[in-house]
DOLUMSE-747998 format. One record per residue (C-alpha): residue number from 0; residue in three letters; x, z, y. Coordinates in steps of 0.05 Angstrom, whole numbers. Each point is the difference from the previous one (the first is absolute). Layout:
<rs>
  resi  resn      c1      c3      c2
   NUM   ALA       X       Z       Y
...
</rs>
This chain:
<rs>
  resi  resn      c1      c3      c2
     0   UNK    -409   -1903    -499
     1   UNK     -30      53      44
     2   UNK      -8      71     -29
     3   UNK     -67      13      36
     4   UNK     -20     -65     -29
     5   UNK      10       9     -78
     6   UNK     -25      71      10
     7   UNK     -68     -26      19
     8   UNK      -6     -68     -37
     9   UNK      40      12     -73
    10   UNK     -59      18     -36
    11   UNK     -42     -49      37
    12   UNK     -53      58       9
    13   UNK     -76      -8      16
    14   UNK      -2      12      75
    15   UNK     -61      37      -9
    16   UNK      40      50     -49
    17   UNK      18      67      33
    18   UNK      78      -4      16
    19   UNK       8      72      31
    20   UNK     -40      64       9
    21   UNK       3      65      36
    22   UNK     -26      52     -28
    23   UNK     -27      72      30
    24   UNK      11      72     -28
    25   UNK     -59       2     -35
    26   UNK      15     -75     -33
    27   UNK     -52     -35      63
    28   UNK      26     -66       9
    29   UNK      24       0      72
    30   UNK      22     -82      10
    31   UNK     -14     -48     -47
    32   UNK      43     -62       0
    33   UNK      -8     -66     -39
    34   UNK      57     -47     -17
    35   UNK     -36     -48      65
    36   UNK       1      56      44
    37   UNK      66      24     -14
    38   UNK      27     -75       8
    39   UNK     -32     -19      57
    40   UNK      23      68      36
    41   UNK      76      -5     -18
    42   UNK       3     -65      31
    43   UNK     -33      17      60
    44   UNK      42      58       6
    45   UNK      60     -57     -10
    46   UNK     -28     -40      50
    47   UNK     -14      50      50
    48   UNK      85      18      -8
    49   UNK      15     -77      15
    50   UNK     -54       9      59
    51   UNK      48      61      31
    52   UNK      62     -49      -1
    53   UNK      36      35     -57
    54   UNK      46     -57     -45
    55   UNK      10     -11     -75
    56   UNK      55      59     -19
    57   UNK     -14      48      52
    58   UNK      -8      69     -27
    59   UNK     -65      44      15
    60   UNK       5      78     -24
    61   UNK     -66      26     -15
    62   UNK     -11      71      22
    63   UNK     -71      -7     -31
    64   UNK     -37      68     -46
    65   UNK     -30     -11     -63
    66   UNK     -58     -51      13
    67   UNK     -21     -62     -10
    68   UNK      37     -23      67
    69   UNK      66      10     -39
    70   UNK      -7     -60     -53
    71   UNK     -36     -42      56
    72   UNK      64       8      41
    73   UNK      48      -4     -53
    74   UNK     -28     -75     -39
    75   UNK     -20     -21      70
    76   UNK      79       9      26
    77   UNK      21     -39     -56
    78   UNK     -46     -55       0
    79   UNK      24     -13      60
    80   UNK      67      -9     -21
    81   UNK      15      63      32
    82   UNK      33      67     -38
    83   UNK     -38      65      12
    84   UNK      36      61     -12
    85   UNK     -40      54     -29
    86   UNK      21      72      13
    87   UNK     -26      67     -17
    88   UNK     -58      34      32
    89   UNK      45      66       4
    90   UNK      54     -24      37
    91   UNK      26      33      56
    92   UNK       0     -44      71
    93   UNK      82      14     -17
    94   UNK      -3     -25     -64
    95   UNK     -48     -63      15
    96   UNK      56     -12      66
    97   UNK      54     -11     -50
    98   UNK     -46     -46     -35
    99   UNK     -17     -45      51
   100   UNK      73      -1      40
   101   UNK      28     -26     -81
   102   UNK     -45     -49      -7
   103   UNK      -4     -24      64
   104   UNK     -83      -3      -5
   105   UNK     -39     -44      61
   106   UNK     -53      35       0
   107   UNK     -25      82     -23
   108   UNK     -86      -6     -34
   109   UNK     -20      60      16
   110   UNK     -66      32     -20
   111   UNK       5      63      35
   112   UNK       5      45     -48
   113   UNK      75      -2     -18
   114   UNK      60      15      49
   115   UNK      20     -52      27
   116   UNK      72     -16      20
   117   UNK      28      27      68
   118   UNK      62     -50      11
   119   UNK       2     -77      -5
   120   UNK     -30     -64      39
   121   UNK     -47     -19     -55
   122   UNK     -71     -16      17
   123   UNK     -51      48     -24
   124   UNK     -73     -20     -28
   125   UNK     -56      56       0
   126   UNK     -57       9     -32
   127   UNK     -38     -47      50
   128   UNK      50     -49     -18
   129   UNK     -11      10     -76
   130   UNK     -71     -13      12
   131   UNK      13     -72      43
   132   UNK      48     -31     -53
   133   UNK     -46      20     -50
   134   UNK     -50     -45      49
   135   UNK      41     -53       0
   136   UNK     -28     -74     -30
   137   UNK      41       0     -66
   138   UNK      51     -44      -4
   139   UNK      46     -31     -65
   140   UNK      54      32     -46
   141   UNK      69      -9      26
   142   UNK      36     -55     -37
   143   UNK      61      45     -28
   144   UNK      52      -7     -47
   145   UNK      12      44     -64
   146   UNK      65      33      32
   147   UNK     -24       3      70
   148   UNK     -10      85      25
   149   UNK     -64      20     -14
   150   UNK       0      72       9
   151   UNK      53      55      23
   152   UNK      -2      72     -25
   153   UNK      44      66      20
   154   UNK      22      39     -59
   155   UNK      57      54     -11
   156   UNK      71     -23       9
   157   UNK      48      35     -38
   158   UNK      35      22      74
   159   UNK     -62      34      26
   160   UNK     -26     -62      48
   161   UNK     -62     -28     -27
   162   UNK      16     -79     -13
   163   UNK     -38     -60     -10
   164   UNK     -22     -37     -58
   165   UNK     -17     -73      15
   166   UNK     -41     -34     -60
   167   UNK     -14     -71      -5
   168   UNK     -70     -37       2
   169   UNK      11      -3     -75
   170   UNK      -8      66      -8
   171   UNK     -70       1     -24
   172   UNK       1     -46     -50
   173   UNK      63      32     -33
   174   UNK     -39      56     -13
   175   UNK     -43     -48     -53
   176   UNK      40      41     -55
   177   UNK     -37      69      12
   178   UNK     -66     -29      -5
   179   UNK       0      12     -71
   180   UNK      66      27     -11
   181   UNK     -34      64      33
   182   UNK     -64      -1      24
   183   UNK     -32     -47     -52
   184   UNK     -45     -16      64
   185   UNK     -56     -51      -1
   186   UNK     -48     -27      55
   187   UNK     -55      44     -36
   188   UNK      47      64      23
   189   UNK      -7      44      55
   190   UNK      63      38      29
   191   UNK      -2      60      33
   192   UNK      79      16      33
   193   UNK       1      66      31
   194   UNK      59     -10      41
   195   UNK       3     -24      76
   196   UNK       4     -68      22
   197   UNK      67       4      26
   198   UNK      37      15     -64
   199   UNK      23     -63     -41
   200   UNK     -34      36     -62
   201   UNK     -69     -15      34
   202   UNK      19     -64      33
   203   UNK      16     -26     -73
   204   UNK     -45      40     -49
   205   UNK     -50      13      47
   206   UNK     -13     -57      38
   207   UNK      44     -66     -26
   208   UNK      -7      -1     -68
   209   UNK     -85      18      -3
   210   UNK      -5     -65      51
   211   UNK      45     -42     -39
   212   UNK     -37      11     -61
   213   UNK     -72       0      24
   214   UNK     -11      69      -2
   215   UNK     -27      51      45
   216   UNK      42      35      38
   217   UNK     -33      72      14
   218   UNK      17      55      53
   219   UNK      -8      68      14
   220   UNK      -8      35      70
   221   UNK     -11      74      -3
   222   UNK      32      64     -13
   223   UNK      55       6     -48
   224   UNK     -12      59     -33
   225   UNK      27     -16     -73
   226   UNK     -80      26     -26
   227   UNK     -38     -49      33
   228   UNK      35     -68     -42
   229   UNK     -36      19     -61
   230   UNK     -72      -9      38
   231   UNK      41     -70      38
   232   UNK      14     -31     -65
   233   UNK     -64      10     -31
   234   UNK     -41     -16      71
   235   UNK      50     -63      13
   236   UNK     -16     -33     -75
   237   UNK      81      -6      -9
   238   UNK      20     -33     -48
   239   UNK      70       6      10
   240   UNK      35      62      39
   241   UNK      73      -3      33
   242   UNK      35      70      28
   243   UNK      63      31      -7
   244   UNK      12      50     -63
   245   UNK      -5      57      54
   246   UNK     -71     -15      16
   247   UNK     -20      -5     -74
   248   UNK      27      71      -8
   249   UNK     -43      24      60
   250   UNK     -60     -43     -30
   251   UNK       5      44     -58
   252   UNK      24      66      30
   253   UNK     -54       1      53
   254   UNK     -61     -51     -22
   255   UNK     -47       5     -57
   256   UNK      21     -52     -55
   257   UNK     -18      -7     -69
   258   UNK     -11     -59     -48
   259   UNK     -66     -15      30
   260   UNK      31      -9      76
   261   UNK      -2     -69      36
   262   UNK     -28     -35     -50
   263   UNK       9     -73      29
   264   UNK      80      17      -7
   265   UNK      38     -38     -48
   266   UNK      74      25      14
   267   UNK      39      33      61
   268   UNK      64     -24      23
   269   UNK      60      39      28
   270   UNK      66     -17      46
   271   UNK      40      26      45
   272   UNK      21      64     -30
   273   UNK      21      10     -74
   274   UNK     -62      16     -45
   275   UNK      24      63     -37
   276   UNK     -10       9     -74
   277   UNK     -50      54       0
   278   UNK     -39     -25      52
   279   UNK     -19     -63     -35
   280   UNK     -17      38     -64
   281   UNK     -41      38      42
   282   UNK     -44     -54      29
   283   UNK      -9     -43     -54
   284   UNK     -34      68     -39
   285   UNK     -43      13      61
   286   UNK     -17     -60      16
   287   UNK      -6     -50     -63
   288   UNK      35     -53      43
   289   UNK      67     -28       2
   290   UNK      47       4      50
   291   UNK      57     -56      21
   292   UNK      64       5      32
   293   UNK      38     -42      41
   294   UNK      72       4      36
   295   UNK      15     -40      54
   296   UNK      17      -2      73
   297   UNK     -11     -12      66
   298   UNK      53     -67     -12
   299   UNK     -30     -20     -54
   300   UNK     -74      23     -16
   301   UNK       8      29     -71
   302   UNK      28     -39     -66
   303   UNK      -2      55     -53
   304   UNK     -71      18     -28
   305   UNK     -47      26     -51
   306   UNK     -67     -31     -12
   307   UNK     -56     -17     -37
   308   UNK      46     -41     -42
   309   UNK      64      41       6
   310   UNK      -9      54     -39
   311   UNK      15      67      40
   312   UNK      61      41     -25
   313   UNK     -13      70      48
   314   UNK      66      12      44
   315   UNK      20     -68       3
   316   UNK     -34     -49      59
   317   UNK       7     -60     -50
   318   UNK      30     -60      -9
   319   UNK      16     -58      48
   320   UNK     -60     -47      16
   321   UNK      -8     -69     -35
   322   UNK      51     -42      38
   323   UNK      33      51      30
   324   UNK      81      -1       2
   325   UNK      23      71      -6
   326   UNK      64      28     -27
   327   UNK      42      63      -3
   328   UNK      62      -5      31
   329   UNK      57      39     -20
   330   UNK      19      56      48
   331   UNK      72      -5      -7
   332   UNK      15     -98      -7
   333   UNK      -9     -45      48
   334   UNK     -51     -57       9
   335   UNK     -45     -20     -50
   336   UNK      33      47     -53
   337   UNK     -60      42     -37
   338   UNK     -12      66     -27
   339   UNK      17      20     -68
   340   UNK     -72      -2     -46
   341   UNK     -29      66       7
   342   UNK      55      19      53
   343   UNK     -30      19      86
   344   UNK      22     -41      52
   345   UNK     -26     -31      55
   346   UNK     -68     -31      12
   347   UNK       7     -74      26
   348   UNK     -49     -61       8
   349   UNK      35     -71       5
   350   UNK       1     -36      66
   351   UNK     -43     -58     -27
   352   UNK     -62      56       0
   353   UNK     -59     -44      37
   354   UNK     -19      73      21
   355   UNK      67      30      34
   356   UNK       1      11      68
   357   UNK      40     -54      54
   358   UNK      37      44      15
   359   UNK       9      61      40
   360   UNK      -5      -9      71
   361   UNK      41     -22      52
   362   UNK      61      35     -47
   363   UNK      35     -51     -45
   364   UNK      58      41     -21
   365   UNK     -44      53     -30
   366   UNK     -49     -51     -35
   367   UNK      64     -26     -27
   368   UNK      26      73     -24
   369   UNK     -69      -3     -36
   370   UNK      18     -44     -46
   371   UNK      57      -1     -66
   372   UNK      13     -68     -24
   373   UNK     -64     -33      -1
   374   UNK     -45      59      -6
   375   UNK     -27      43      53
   376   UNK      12      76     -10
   377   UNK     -73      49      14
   378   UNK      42      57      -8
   379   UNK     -41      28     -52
   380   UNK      41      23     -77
   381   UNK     -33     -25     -63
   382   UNK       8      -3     -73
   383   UNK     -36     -48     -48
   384   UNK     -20      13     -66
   385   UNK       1     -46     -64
   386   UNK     -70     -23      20
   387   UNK      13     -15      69
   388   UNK     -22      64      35
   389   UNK      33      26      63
   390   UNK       3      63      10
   391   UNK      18      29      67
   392   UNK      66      36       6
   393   UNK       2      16      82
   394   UNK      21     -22      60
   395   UNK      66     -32      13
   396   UNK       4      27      71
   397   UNK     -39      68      35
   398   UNK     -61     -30      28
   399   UNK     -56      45     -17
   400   UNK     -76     -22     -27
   401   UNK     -55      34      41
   402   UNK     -67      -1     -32
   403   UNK      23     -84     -11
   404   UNK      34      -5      66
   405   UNK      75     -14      -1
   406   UNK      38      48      53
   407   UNK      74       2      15
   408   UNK      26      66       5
   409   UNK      42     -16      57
   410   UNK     -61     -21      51
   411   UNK     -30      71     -13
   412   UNK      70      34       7
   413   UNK      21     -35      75
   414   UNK     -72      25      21
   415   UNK      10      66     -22
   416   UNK      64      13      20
   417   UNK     -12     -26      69
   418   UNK     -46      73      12
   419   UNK      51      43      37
   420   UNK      -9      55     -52
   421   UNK      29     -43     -57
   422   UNK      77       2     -21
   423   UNK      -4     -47     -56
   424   UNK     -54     -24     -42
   425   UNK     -10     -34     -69
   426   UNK     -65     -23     -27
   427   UNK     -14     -12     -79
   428   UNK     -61       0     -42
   429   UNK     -15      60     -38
   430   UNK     -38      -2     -69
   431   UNK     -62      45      10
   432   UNK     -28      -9     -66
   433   UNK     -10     -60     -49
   434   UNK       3     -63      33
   435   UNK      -6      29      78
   436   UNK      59      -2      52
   437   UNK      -1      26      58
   438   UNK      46     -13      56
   439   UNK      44      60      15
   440   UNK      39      11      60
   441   UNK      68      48      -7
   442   UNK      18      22      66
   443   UNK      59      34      29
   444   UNK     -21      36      64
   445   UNK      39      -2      62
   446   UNK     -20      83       2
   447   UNK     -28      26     -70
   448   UNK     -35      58      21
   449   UNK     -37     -29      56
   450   UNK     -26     -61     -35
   451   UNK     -69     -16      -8
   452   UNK     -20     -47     -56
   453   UNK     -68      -9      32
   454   UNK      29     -35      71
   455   UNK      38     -48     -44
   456   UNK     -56     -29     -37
   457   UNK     -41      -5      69
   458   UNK      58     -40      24
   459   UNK      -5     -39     -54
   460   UNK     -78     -20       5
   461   UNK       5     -46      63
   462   UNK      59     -37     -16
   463   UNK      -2      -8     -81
   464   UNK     -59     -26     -40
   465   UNK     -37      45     -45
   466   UNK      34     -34     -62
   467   UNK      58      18      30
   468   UNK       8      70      15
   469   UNK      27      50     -38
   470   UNK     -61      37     -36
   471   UNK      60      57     -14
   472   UNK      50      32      41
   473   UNK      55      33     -27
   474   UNK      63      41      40
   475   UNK      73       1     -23
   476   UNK      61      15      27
   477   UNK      31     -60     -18
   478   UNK     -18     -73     -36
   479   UNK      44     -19     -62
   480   UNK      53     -49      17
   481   UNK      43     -44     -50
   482   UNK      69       1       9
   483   UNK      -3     -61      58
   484   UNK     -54      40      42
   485   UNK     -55     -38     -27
   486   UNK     -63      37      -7
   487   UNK     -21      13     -75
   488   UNK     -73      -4       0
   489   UNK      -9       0     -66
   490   UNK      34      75     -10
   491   UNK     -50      26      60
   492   UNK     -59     -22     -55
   493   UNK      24      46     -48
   494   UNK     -10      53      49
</rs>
């Protein structure tokens, strides 16, 4: 099995069909590719990797923007055999160093117009190089195992250093359950993701699952000003929309949307953050058109869902996925012991998940502290209900959600308190109305009445990722410690 592989032959599509397109501000279709074309590229692009010397396993970080380049590069690395790591366009050349020392990468595509690492030996493809693989005569699918690495991506560790998650060439095909278990996609459908390439979100929803099915996968380069998606989802003919629940509230905040808006839309769907309650109420009136949760993460794609035949109960993101194994633990047992009916504990998928990750990389010990008995721990809280709805209780650790990105408090705190005016730090998120966090930094100044909120957050811009930084800074004289000196973060978000 090769994930580049079932992703562009599942469905058996019509090579003539169109398999991606790229669409303008104003909805103009900017590339147009067909299932052929899209084919015959990756492979080249494959090729053209084997052509440069690089060997089955060897990693390749992608410093690519959002274009059509990014997909190319990321199915052509792994039919090759290769594992392409995709990273964020707003990392920091600090950030993307860390990246590429961890996972030991051979070689830095660069498109040059992201930062590019400053440290390392790695070879580095530019743009002219882009264009040459892309040249290349196309060559075959790499003949890969299910459990052989077929991509590596950074999230938040719980200690502040961003750690990889290595998923298997099965990894695609586990994802069979959401087809209709969420999307209730078809080869007729036509996705629009508004996410980058870079996030698994996209990968999956955006690009993956749409190939896999037949489907066309469609993509938007312009501004994102939250007004203009109501004129991109009527221009693009989407069928099908995918953003996180903080987009949908600028959609209807900023844009003009009533009943009679995108009419080609069937449903939206929404990960990443919690869908609040109110919000949901409030697009389904505007709109006329369902919209479908799902929980899940970058280990494991998501496995709870509403769809188009799971009925929606507002405030909960649904239940687990046909075929899915998903239990509450108990907080306080051991092992396989569960949670009381109706009683929170702790989110876990079973090891025998097609979808879950290999592992995280190059650190054994902590993909073994992942895990309780035979089930892997997301450190998310959940109760069910009698009908088998979750319903999302918290996190089990601090990591913060960012507009859908994961961030460990601790990576923002050792940047911040690095700045030669900073005593101590702690960072938190901070409710700033219903459903919105934003990331809140409590600092304790080295001189109070000198300090100047403004020179932090410039500090903060060139070595932290826009997701990242605090959108708040607050001053105290001291953080709230427990008893053991441990920071309580949770009492500073009362504040």
């Amino acid at each position: 099995m090769n994930l580049a592989r079932y992703c562009l032959t599942n469905a058996s599509p019509d090579p003539d069909k169109v398999a991606l397109e790229v669409i303008g501000t104003a909805g103009e279709r900017l590339e147009i590719w067909t299932y052929a074309d899209l084919t015959r590229s990756i492979l080249s692009v494959a090729n053209g990797l084997r052509l440069e010397g690089f060997e089955r396993g060897d990693r390749v970080l992608l410093r690519i923007g959002h274009s059509s380049d990014f997909p190319l590069l990321f199915f052509g690395s792994i039919a090759a055999g290769l594992v392409p790591v995709p990273t964020c366009a707003l990392l920091t050349s600090t950030e993307t160093d860390t990246i590429l020392s961890d996972s030991g990468a051979a070689v830095v595509v660069h498109d040059g117009k992201t930062a590019l690492p400053q440290a390392g030996t790695a070879r580095v493809i530019g743009s002219e190089g882009i264009t040459q693989l892309k040249q290349a005569d196309p060559g075959e699918f790499e003949n890969t195992s299910p459990d052989d690495p077929a991509f590596l991506i950074y999230t938040s560790g719980t200690s502040g250093t961003p750690k990889g998650v290595l998923h298997a060439q099965r990894a695609a095909s586990a994802r069979a359950p959401m087809y209709q278990g969420w999307y209730g996609i078809d080869a007729a459908d036509r996705l629009l993701h508004a996410g980058a390439f870079n996030w698994t979100y996209t990968l999956g929803v955006g690009l993956m699952d749409p190939w896999a099915n037949g489907a066309t996968s469609v993509v938007y380069d312009g501004p994102r000003d939250p007004h203009v998606w109501p004129e991109i989802l009527t221009a693009s003919n989407a069928t099908l929309f995918a953003a996180v629940p903080s987009l949908y509230r600028r959609i209807l905040k900023y844009g003009e949307v009533s009943k009679g808006s995108f009419p080609t839309l069937r449903h939206g769907l929404t990960a990443g953050e919690a869908l609040p309650e109110a919000l949901y109420h409030e697009w389904t009136a505007r709109t006329g058109r369902e919209l479908y949760e799902a929980l899940g993460m970058s280990e494991i794609s998501t496995y709870l869902s509403s769809s188009p035949i799971v009925p929606v109960k507002p405030g909960s993101p649904g239940r687990p996925q046909t075929g899915r194994k998903v239990a509450i633990l108990d907080e306080n047992g051991e092992g396989d012991q569960l949670a009381e009916p109706g009683t929170a504990g702790l989110l876990a998928v079973h090891r025998d998940e097609p979808g879950l990750m290999i592992g995280y990389w190059n650190r054994p010990e902590e993909t073994q502290v992942a895990f309780r008995g035979d089930w892997f721990l997301t450190g998310d809280r959940a109760r069910a209900d009698a009908e088998g709805y979750y319903w999302y209780e918290g996190r089990a650790d601090d990591l913060m959600n960012a507009f859908g990105y994961r961030v460990a408090p601790e990576e923002v705190e050792r940047t911040l308190v690095a700045h030669p005016d900073v005593s101590e730090v702690a960072v938190t998120t901070i409710s700033s109305g219903p459903g919105v966090d934003l990331i809140t930094a409590f600092v304790v100044p080295v001189h109070p009445n000198s300090f100047d909120e403004s020179d932090l957050a410039a500090y903060a811009v060139g070595r932290l990722a826009d997701y990242k930084r605090p959108k708040v800074y607050r001053v105290i004289s001291e953080l709230p410690r427990t008893p053991s000196g441990k920071v309580q973060r949770k009492a500073l978000s009362k504040n």
